[in-house]
Each structure stands twice: as C-alpha cells, then as structure tokens.
TITI-715082 format. One line per 5 residues: number of its first residue (from 0); their letters; for each residue x negated, y, z of C-alpha. Coordinates in steps of 0.25 Angstrom, whole numbers. Example, Ala and Ser with C-alpha at 12.3 -4.5 7.8 and 13.67 -1.06 7.14 Angstrom:
<marfis>
0> AS> -49/-18/31 ~ -55/-4/29
</marfis>
This chain:
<marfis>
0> XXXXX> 0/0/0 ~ -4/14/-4 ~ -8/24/7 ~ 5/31/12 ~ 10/42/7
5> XXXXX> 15/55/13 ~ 21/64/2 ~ 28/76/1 ~ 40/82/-5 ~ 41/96/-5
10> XXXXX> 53/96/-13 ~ 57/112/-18 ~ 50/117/-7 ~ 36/126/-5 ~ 29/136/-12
15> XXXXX> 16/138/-16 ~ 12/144/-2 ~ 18/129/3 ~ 5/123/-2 ~ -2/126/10
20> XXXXX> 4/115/17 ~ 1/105/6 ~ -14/110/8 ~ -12/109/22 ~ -10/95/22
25> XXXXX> -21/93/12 ~ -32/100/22 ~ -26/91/34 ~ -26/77/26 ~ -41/82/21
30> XXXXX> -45/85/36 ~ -37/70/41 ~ -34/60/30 ~ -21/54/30 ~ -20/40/28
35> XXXXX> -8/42/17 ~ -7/49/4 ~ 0/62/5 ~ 8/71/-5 ~ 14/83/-7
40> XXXXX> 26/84/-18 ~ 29/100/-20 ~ 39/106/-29 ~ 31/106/-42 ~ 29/122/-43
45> XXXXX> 17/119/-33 ~ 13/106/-38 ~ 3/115/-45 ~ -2/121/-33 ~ -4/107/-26
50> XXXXX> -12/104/-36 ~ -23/116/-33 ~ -21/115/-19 ~ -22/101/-16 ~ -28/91/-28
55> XXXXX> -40/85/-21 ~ -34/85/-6 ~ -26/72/2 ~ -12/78/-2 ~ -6/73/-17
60> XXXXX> 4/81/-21 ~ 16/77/-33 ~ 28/81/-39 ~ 44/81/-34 ~ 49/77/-48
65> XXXXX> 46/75/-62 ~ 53/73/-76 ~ 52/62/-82 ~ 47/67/-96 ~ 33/71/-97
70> XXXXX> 36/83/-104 ~ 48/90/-111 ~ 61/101/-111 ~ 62/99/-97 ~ 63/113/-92
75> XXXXX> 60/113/-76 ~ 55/98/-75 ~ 41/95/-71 ~ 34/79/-78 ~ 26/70/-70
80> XXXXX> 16/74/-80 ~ 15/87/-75 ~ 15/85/-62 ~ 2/75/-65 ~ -5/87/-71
85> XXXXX> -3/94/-60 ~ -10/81/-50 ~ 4/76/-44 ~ 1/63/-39 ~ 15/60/-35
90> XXXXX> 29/64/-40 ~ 43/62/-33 ~ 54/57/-41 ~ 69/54/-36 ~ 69/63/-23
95> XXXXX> 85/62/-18 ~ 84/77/-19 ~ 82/73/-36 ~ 92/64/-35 ~ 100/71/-29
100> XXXXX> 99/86/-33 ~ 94/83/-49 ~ 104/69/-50 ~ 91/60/-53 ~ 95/46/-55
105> XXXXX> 87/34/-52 ~ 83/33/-68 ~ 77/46/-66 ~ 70/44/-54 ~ 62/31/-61
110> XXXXX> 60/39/-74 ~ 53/51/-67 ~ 45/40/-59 ~ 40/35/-72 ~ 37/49/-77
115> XXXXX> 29/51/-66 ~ 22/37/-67 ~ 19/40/-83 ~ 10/54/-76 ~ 3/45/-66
120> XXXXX> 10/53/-54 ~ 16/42/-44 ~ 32/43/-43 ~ 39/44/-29 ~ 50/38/-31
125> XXXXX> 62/44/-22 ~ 73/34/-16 ~ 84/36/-5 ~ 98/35/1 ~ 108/46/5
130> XXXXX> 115/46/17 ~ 129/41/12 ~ 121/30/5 ~ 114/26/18 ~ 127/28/26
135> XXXXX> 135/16/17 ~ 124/7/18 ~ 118/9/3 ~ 101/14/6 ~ 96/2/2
140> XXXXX> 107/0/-9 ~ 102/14/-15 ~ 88/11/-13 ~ 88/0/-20 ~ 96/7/-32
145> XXXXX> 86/19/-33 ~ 72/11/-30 ~ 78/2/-42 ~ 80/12/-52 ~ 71/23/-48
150> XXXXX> 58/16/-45 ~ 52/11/-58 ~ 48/-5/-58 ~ 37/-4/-67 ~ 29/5/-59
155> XXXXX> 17/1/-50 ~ 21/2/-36 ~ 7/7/-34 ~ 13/20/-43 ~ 23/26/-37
160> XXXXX> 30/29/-24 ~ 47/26/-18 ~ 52/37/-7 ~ 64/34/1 ~ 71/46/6
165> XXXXX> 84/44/12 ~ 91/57/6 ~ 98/58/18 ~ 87/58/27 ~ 79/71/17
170> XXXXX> 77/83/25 ~ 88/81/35 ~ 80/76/46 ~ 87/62/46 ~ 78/50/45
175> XXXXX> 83/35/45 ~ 78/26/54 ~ 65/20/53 ~ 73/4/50 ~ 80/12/40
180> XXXXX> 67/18/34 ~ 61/4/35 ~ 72/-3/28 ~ 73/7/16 ~ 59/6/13
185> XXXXX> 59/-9/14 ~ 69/-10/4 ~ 64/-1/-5 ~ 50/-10/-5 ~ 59/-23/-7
190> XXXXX> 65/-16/-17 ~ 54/-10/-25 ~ 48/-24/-23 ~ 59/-31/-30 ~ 60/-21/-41
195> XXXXX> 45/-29/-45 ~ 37/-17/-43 ~ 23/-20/-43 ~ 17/-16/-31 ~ 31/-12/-24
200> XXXXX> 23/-15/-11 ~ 14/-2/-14 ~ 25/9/-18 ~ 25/17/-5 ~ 37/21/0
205> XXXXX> 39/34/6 ~ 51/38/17 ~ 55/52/14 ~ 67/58/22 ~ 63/68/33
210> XXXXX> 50/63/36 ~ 42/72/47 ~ 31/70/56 ~ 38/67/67 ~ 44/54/61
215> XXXXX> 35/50/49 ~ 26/41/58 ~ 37/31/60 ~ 43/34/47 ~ 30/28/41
220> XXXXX> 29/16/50 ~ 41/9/43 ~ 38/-2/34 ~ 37/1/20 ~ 35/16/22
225> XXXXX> 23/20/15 ~ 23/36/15 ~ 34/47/17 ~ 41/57/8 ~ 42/68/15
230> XXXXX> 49/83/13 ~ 51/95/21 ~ 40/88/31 ~ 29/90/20 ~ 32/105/18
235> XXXXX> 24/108/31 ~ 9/103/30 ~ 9/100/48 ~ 22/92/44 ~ 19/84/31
240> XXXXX> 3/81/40 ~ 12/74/51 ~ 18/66/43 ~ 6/62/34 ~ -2/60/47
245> X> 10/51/53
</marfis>
C-alpha cells in the first residue's frame, strides 16, 4: 500500500494572499517530514500560483475538476491537460458538490477520470451517500452503484485514488461513526476488488466528511482508511498540520 495521503479541497475558496497557508504547511513538513503524501487542490485561478510557490516542496497540489476533452469550444472548462502543464499531480473528479450542483452522472465522473489518466495526472474519484439515502438503508446500495460505474475497470489500481464522502456529513460538523466509517470502506474495497481491478488492494481510499484535528486520528485508525479528503479543515495551515501529523 501507497503512503497515506492527506489531501486537500479547497473547493471555491481562497485568493492569492491564501497561499501563504499552503506555504506554511510546505515549511513545516520541510522542518518535520510526515509520514503520508499530502495535497492541496485550489480552485484553478491559483493552480498557477501553486505551482511558483510550492513545486519542489512535500506539498502536491492538483486540480477540482477537469473536462473531458483535451481541448475545444468549451468556454469556462479547464482539460487535465492543462492542469498537467501546470505540474498538477492529482485532479478530483465527481465531488457530491458536481453532482450535485453541475448534474454529473456517474458516466461522466468515469469519463473525466479517463481524461485525466490520458495527461498522466492521477483521478480522485469521489463517492458518497445522502442523508435520505443512509436513513432508508441504501449506503451500501448507492456505493456500489456509483464505485460501479464511476470507477474505470481497466485502470491500474496503482493510478488512481476512491474518496468516500457522505454528503450529509460535508461541512455540517456531523461525522458517522467510526463502525459506519469502517463498514463503507470495507465495501467499497470488496467492491473494487470484484470489479477485477488489478491492484484493488492499492487504490487508497480516503474519508472526507468533516474531517478535523480533533478526530482525524481515530478516523485514520479504521480498517481500509488510507488517507482523508479534507475541506474547510485544510483552508488553515495550524489546522490542515493536525491532521496530517494525526
């Protein structure tokens, strides 16, 4: 298995003075190495900037979203070929906030994931339940529907990365519990395993749902956790370190 890995989400947040707290977690891991890979995904007006400020250092950064054509009439998109020329290591695709907010469908999330593999920038691939889903009894139902159809099955699990976010645990403060946690991710492997995925046993999974210091430790305990996607926690550099040194 891969080194953890810490990474995160910036979402539409953070201007360029915000970069100081990317580089102040840069010049902490550089003083202490952490024993995970960590990344920072801004939105992509910054992506830029990362790249000056921080190629060279312990912090990876990457992109929120890509299209899934290299290039073309696509006025406001961004390619995962742009964001490898700009050094992105990583690029999140299906977030529930996509889904959600822009109507991506499964087919699409496994179509950007394959745009982004074509640019040699590894896919984070973004799963999860909603409250009204977990409350009838469907999570494992759903995941298995969208790790299915969103995750390719001809991609080395080596090369690319699953996130399970419970969209009803993002940014509210709720968190399941950690047998809930444990369960969701030990399907998710079964899951990706059966699908015939070479390597299923190296994709790392990341929990993302609310994720601070003060829980990440036990968080990252749980069987089948390899790493945290983490949001409004990794907008602060004291915050984002406590979890990363957890």
């Amino acid at each position: 298995m891969p080194k953890r890995l810490i990474a995160g989400n910036w979402k539409m947040n953070g201007l360029k003075a915000a970069v100081s707290e990317a580089e102040t977690v840069a010049k902490s891991l550089s003083e202490q190495s952490a024993d995970c890979d960590v990344l920072i995904c801004p939105p992509a007006t910054l992506i830029a900037v990362f790249e000056e400020k921080l190629t060279g250092t312990a912090v990876q950064y990457g992109g929120q979203d890509c299209h899934t054509n290299e290039s073309g009439a696509h006025t406001g998109d961004i390619s995962a070929e742009m964001l490898a020329d700009l050094g992105c290591a990583f690029g999140i695709v299906g977030h529930s906030e996509r889904r959600t907010d822009h109507g991506e469908t499964n087919d699409e999330v496994k179509a950007k994931a394959y745009a982004l593999t074509r640019a040699n920038v590894l896919p984070i691939i973004c799963i999860g339940e909603t409250q009204s889903e977990r409350e009838s009894g469907n999570t494992l139902k759903v995941l298995t529907e969208q790790v299915e159809n969103s995750v390719p099955t001809d991609l080395d699990g080596t090369k690319m990365v699953v996130a399970y976010e419970p969209v009803w645990a993002i940014g509210t403060g709720l968190v399941p519990e950690l047998s809930d946690i444990e369960e969701a991710h030990n399907h998710i492997r079964a899951t990706l395993t059966n699908m015939g995925i070479a390597n299923a046993d190296e994709i790392r999974l990341l929990y993302g749902g609310s994720v601070k210091p003060g829980n990440a430790g036990e968080i990252l305990t749980v069987s089948n956790v390899n790493g945290a996607l983490v949001g409004g926690a990794s907008l602060k550099a004291a915050d984002f370190l406590g979890i990363i040194r957890a």
